[in-house]
MIDO-508088 format. One record per residue: residue number from 0; residue in three letters; x, y, z of N, C-alpha, C in turn. Coordinates in steps of 0.02 Angstrom, whole numbers, plus 32768, in hexadecimal, padded with zeros to 4 digits. Layout:
<atoms>
<NUM,'ALA',<X,Y,Z>,<X,Y,Z>,<X,Y,Z>>
...
</atoms>
This chain:
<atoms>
<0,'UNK',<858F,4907,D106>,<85A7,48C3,D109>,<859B,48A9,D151>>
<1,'UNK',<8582,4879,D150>,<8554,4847,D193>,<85AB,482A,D1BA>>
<2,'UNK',<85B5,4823,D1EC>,<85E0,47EB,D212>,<85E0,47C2,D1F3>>
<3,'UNK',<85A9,4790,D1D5>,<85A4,475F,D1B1>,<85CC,4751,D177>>
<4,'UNK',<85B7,4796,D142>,<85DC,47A7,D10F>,<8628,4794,D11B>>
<5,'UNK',<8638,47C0,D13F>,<8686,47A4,D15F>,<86A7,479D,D166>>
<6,'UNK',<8685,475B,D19C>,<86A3,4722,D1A5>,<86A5,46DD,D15B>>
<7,'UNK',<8670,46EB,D149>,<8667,46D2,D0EC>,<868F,46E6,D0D1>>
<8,'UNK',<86D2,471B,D0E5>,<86DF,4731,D0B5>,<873D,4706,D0C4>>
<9,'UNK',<873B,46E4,D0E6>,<877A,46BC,D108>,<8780,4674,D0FC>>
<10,'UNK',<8738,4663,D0DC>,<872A,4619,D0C6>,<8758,4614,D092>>
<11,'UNK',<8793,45D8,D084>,<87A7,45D8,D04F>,<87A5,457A,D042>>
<12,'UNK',<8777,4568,D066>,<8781,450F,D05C>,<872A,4519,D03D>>
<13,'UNK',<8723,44E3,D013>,<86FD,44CD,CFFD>,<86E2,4488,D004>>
<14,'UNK',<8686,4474,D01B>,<8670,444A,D04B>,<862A,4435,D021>>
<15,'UNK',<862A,43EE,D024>,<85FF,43CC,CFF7>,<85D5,4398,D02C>>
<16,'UNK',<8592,43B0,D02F>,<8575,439E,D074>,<8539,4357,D053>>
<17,'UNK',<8545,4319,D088>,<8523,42D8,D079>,<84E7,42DB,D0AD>>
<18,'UNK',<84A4,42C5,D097>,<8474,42B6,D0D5>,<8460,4279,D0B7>>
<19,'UNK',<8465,423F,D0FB>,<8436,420E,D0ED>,<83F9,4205,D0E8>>
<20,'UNK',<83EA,41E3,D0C2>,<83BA,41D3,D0B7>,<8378,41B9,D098>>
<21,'UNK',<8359,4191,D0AA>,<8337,4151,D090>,<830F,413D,D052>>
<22,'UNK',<8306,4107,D022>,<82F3,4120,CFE0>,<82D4,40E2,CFC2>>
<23,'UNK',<82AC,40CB,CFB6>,<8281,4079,CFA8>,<82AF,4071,CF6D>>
<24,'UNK',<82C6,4036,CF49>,<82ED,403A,CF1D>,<82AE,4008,CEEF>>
<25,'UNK',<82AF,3FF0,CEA5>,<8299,3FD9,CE77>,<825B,3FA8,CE90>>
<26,'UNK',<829B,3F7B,CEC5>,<8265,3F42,CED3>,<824F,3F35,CF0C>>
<27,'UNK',<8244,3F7E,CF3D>,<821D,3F89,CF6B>,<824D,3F86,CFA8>>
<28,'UNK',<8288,3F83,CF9F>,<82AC,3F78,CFEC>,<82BB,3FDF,CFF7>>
<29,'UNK',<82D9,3FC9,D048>,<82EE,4014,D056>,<8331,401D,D03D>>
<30,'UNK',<833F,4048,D027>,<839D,4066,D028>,<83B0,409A,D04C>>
<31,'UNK',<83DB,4090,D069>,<8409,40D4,D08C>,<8428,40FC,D040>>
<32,'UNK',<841B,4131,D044>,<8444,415B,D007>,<844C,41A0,D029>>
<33,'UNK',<8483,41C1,D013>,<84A3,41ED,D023>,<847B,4227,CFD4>>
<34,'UNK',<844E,4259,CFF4>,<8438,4294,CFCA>,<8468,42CF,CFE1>>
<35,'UNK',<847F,42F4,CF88>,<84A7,4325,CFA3>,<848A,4364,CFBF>>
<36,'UNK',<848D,4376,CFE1>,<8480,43C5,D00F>,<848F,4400,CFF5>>
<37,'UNK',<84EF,43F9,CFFC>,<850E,4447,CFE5>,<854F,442C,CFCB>>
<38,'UNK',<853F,4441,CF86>,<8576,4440,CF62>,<85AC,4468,CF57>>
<39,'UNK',<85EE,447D,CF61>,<8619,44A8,CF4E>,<85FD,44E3,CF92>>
<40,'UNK',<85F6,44D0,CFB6>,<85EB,4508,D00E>,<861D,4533,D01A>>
<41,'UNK',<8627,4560,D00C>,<865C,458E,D03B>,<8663,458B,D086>>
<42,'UNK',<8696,456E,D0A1>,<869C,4560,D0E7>,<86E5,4556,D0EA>>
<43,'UNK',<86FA,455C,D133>,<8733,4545,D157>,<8751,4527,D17F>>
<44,'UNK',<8776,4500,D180>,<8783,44C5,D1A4>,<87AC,44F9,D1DF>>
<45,'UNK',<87BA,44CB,D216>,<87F0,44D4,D24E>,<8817,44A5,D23C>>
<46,'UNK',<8845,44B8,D263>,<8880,4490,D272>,<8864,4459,D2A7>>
<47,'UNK',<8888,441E,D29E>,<886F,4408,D2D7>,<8884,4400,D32A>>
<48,'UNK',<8855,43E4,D351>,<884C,4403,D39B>,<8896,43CF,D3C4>>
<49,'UNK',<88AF,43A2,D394>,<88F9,4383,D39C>,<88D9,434B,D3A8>>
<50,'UNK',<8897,4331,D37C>,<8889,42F3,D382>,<88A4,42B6,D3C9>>
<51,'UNK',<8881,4291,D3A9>,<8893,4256,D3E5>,<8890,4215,D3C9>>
<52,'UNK',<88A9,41E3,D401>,<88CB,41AF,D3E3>,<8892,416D,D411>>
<53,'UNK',<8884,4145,D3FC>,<8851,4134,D41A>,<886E,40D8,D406>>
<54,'UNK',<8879,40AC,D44E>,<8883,406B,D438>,<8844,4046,D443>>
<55,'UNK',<8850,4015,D40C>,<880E,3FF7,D409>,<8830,3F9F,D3E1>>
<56,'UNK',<880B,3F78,D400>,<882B,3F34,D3EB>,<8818,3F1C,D3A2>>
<57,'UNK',<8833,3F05,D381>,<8873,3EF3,D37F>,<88B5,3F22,D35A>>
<58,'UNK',<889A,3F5B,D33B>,<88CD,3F82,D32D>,<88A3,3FD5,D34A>>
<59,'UNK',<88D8,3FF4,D34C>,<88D5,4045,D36F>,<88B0,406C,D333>>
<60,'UNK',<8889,40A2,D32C>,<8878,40B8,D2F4>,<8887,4103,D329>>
<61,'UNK',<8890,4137,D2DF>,<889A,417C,D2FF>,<8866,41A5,D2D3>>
<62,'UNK',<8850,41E5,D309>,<8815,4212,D2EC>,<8829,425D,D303>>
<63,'UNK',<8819,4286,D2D6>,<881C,42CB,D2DC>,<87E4,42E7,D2D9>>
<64,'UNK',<87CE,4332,D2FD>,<8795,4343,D310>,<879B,4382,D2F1>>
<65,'UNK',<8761,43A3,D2C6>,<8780,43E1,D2B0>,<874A,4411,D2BE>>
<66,'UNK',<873D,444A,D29C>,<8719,4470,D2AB>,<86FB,449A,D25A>>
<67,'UNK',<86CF,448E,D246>,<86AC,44A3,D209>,<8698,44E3,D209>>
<68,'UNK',<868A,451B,D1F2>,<8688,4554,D1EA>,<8654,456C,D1B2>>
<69,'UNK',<860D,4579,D1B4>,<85DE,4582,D17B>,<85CD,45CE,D19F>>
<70,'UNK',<859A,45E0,D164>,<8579,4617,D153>,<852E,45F9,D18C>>
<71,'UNK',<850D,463E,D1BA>,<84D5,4621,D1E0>,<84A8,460B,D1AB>>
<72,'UNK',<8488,461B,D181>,<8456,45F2,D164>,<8465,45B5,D156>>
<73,'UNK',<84A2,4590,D13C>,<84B7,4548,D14B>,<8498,4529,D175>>
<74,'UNK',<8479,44F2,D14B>,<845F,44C6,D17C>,<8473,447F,D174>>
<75,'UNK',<84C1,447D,D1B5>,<84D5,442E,D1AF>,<84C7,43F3,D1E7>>
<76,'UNK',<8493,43C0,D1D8>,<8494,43A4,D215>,<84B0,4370,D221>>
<77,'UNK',<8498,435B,D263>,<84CA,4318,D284>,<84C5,42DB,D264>>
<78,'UNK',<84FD,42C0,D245>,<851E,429C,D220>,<8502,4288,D1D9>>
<79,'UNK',<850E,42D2,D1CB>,<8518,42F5,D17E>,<8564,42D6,D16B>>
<80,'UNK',<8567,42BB,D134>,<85A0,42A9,D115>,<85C3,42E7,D0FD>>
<81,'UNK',<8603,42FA,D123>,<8632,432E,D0EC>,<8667,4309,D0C9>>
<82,'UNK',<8676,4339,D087>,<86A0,4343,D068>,<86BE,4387,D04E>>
<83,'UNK',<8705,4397,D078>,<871D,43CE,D07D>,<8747,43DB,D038>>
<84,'UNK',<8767,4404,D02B>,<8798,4404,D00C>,<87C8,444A,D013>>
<85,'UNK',<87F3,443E,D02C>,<882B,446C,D045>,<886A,4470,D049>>
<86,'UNK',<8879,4494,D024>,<88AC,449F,CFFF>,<88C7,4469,CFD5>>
<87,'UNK',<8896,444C,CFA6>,<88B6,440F,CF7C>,<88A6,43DE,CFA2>>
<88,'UNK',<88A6,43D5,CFE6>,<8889,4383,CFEF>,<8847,4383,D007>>
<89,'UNK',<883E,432A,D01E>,<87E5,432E,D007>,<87E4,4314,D051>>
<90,'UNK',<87AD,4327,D081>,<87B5,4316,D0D7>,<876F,4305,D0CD>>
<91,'UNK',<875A,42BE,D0D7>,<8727,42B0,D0EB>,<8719,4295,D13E>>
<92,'UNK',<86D9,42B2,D15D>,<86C4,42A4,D18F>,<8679,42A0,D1AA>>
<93,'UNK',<8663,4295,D1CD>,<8610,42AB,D1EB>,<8607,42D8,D219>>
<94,'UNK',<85DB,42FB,D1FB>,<85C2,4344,D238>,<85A8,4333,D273>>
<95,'UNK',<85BB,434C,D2A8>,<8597,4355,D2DE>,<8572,437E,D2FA>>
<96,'UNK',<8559,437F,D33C>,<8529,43C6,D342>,<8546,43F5,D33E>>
<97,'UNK',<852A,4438,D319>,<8534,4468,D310>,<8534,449D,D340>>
<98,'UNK',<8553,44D7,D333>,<854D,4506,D371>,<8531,453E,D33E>>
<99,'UNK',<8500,4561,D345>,<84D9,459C,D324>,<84E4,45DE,D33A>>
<100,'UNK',<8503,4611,D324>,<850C,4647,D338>,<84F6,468F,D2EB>>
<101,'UNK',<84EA,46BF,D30C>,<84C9,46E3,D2DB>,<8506,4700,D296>>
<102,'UNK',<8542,46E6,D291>,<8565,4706,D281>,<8591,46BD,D249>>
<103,'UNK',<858D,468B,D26A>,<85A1,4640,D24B>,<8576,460B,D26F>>
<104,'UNK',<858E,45D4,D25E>,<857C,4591,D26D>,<85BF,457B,D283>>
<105,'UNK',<85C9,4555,D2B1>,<85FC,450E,D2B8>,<85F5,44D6,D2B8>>
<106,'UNK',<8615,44BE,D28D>,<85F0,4469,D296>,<862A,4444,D2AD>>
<107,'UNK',<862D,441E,D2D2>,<8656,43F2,D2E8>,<865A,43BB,D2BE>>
<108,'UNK',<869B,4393,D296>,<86C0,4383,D26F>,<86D6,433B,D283>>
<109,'UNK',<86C6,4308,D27C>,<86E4,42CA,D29A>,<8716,429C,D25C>>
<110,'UNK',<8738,4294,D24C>,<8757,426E,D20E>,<8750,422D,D204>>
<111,'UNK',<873E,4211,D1DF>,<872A,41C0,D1D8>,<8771,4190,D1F7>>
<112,'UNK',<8756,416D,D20B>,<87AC,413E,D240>,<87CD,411B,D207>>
<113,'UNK',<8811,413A,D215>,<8826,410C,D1E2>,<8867,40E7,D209>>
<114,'UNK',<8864,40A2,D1FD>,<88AA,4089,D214>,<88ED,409C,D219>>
<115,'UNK',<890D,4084,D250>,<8952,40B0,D248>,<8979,407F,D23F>>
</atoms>
């Protein structure tokens, strides 16, 4: 059993991976569309890093930063649409750069802003 193995073996969230990208539609224009990648992913979230609070006019919005957890052959890139699901709820966010190591992946976790 590989390190890899594992650490795979601690994944208990499940991760549904979005890439943009571009697609002529019927009557010749471009579309942005989201193609799915990885469906049902074994991966693990972090906790998060105690987020931050960020003011911005005219109302405050708040964001949490997390930390994604894949298998090395995973391949998630920068601003790949996730959809997590852990423990019963559903955490959507966009990937950031990744950190590559022979044993996992980390992807850094941004959460879509939502008003407070």
């Amino acid at each position: 059993m590989t390190e890899a193995d594992i650490l795979a073996s601690t994944y208990d969230d499940l991760c549904s991976v979005y890439r943009p990208c571009k697609s002529l539609s019927e009557d010749g224009e471009t579309e942005q569309l989201q193609r799915l990648v990885y469906e049902a992913l074994p991966c693990s979230l972090s906790h998060p890093s105690g987020g931050r609070r960020q003011r911005e006019q005219p109302t405050p919005k708040a964001g949490s930063d997390y930390t994604l957890f894949v298998r090395p052959e995973v391949e998630i890139k920068v601003s790949d649409i996730l959809e997590i699901h852990q423990q019963g709820r559903l955490i959507k966010g966009i990937a950031g750069r990744g950190f590559y190591y022979p044993s996992h992946n980390e992807i850094p976790v941004t959460l879509f802003k939502e008003r407070v």
